[in-house]
N, C-alpha and C positions, 0 to 999 in steps of 0.2 A: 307586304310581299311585292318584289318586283314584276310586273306585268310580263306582256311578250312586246317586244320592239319592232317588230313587222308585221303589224296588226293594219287590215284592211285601212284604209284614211278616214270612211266611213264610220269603223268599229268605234262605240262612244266608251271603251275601255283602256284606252292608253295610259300607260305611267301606271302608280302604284294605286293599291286600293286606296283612298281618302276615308278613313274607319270610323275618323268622327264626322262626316256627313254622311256616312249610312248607316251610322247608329242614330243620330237624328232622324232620318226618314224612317231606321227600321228597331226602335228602342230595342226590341229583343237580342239581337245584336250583343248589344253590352255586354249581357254573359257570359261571351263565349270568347272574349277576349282576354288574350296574352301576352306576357312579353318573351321575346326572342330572345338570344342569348349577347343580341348589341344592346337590349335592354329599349327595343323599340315592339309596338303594340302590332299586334298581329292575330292571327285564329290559331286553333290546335288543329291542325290537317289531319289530323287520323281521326277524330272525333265525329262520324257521323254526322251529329246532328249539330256540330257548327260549320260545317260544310253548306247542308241545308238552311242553315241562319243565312250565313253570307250569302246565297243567291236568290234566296225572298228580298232581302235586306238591296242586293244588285236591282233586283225584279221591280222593286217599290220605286228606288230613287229613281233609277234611267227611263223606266218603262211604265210605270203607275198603275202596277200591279199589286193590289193591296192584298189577296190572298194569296198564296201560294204553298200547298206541303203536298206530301209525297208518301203513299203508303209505307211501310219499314222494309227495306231492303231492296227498293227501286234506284233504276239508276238516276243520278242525280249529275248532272256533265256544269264542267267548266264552262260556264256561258260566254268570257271573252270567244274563246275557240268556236263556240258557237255560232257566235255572232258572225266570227271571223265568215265562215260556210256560206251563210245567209246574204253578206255582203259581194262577196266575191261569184257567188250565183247569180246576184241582181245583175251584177255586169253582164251576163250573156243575154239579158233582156235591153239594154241601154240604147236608146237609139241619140241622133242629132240632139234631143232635149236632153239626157241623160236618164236613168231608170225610171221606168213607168210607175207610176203611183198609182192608188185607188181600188174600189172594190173590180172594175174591168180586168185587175191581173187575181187568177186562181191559183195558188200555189195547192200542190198534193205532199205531204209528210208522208212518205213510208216508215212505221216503224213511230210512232210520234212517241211512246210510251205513255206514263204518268203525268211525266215533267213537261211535257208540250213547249218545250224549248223555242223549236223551231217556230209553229207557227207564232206564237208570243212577238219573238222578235222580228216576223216579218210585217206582221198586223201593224204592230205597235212604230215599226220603222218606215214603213213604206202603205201603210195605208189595204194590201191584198189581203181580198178573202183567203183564207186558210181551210186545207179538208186536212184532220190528220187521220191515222190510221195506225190500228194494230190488230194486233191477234187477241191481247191479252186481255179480259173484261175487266178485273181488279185494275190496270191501268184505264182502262178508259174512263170508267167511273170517276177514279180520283180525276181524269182530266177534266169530264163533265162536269167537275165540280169546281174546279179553277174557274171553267169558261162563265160558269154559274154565278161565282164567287164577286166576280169583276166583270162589273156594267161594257168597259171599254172592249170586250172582249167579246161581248154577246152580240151575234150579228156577223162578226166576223170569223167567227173559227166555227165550224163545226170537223165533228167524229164519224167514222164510221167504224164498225169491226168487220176485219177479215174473217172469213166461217172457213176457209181453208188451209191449214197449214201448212199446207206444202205450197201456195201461192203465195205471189208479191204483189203483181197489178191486176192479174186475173182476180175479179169478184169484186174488187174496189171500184174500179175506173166503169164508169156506169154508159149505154150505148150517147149521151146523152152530153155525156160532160167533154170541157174543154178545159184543159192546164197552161198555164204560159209554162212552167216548171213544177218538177218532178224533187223532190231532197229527201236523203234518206241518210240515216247513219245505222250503217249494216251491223250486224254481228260479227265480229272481227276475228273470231277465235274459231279453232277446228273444233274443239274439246274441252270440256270442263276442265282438263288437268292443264292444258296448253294455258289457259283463260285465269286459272292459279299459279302457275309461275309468270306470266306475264304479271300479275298483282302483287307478286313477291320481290321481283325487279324493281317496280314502281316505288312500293314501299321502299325496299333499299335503299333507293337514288334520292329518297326525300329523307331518308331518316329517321322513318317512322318507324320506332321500335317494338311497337305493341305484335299485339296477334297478328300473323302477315295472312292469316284467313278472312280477320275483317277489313272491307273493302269502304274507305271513307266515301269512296263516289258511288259505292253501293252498286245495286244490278240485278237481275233476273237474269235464269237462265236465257231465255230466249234473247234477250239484249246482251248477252256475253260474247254466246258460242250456238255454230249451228254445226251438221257436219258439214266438211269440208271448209268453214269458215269465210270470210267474206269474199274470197275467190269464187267461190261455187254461188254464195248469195248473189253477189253483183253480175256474175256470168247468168245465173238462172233471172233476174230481172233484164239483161241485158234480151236476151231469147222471149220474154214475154210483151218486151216496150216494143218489138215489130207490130205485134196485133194493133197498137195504139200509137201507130207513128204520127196518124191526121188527126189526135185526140190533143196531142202534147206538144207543145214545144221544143224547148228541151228537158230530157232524163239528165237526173246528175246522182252521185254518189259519193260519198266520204270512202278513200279508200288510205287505210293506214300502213300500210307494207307496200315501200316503192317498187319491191320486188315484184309484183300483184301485177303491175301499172301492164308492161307489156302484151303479157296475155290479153289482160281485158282493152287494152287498144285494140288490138287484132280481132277479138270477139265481136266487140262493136263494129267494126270493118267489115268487116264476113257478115254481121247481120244486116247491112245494106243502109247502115246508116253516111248519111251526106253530110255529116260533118262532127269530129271526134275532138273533146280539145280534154287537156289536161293542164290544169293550175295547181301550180307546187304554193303551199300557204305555210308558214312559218310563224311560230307562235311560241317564243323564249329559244330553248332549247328542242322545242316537240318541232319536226313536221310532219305534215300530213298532205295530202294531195286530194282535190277534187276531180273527177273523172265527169265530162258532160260530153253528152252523144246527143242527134235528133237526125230526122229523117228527110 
């Protein structure tokens, strides 16, 4: 599969997947390979659980992550794009030397799920302590168990759980703590039905002919769709990061509808923040945009 071509310089995912050195690192892999219709080797994308091979299998070789799975029906996200997030947030940290390393930078995951994407690749990249966070207990579990899973990780990532659902920073961010950065990847959908025709699209554009109900990158409601969708989410974080402006560095956000971007500049503005930047990131065909504020 062809990567994305405007992948952070950082990102260590450029050019195509190399399938016989992640099947070496991740034998299990094997299985789950195919050939394409040029008669070259590749995965079945619609196949759940080779989705999840290939990012153990990513996890193991780049990052030496020797455990890694995922309850049934969690989301489970494209890691280049991920990585993408991660890198291009280290920039707003950068100074003369270039991005700070070590346990002295604290990164906060809102939203971390199962998959603990994020902090993974920032540990494992740049050396910061990691807090992620959700709502969900079945997801933290499984992530306690990754961090558990893998020595290189212990020490570095901890969990907390949010007790309020209708909060984002309130109840996480403790009188105590200090963040250099804030990442989150919001729920992006208004509505269950909006959240299944966006998956039916996706399927389409790939080709994937099966059930257009099942979802290869999988999901939980709450990592789907919330109401009013990531507008309301990243505007209602946006109204709660004032209370913790001398806590954080900067707030950032994954926000996937360019349409979105305006509002929430302006909302950042109005909430008194001293400085709003937004980075357009492009990743194949997909963009997506970063939103970072601080106070």
């Amino acid at each position: 599969m062809n990567k994305p071509a405007k992948l952070h310089p950082r990102n260590l995912h450029h050019g195509r997947y190399n399938l016989a050195e992640l099947c070496r690192s991740y034998p299990a892999l094997q299985a789950y390979l195919v050939l394409n219709p040029a008669g070259e080797q590749t995965i079945n994308f619609s196949e759940p659980a080779a989705v999840q091979a290939l990012n153990a299998a990513l996890l193991k070789h780049y990052y030496h992550v020797d455990y890694w799975q995922l309850p049934p029906g969690y989301l489970c996200p494209p890691i280049p794009g991920r990585a993408d997030y991660i890198h291009t947030a280290a920039d707003l940290l950068a100074g003369p030397d270039g991005v700070p390393t070590g346990k002295q930078i604290t990164l906060l995951d809102i939203g971390c799920g199962a998959n603990l994407i994020y902090p993974i690749i920032a540990s494992r990249s740049y050396g910061w302590r990691c807090i992620g966070s959700d709502i969900d207990t079945v997801a933290l579990k499984a992530a306690q168990l990754i961090i558990d899973s893998n020595p290189p990780l212990k020490g570095q990532i901890s969990l907390r759980r949010q007790p309020d659902n209708n909060a984002i920073l309130r109840g996480i961010i403790k009188p105590d703590d200090q963040f250099a950065l804030t990442v989150c990847n919001p729920p992006f959908y208004a509505s269950a039905v909006e959240a299944a025709a966006a998956n039916q699209r996706k399927r389409f554009n790939l080709k994937l002919a099966d059930s257009p109900q099942q979802r290869n990158f999988g999901g939980q409601q709450h990592e789907l769709w919330c109401p009013g969708g990531e507008l309301a989410f990243i505007g209602q974080m946006i109204s709660e990061s004032v209370a913790f402006a001398s806590q954080v560095g900067w707030f950032s956000s994954l926000v996937s509808q360019q349409s979105h971007l305006k509002t929430l500049l302006a909302k950042a503005r109005q909430a008194g923040a001293a400085e709003v930047k937004q980075i357009n990131m492009q990743q194949g065909q997909k963009s997506s945009h970063l939103l970072a504020w601080r106070f």
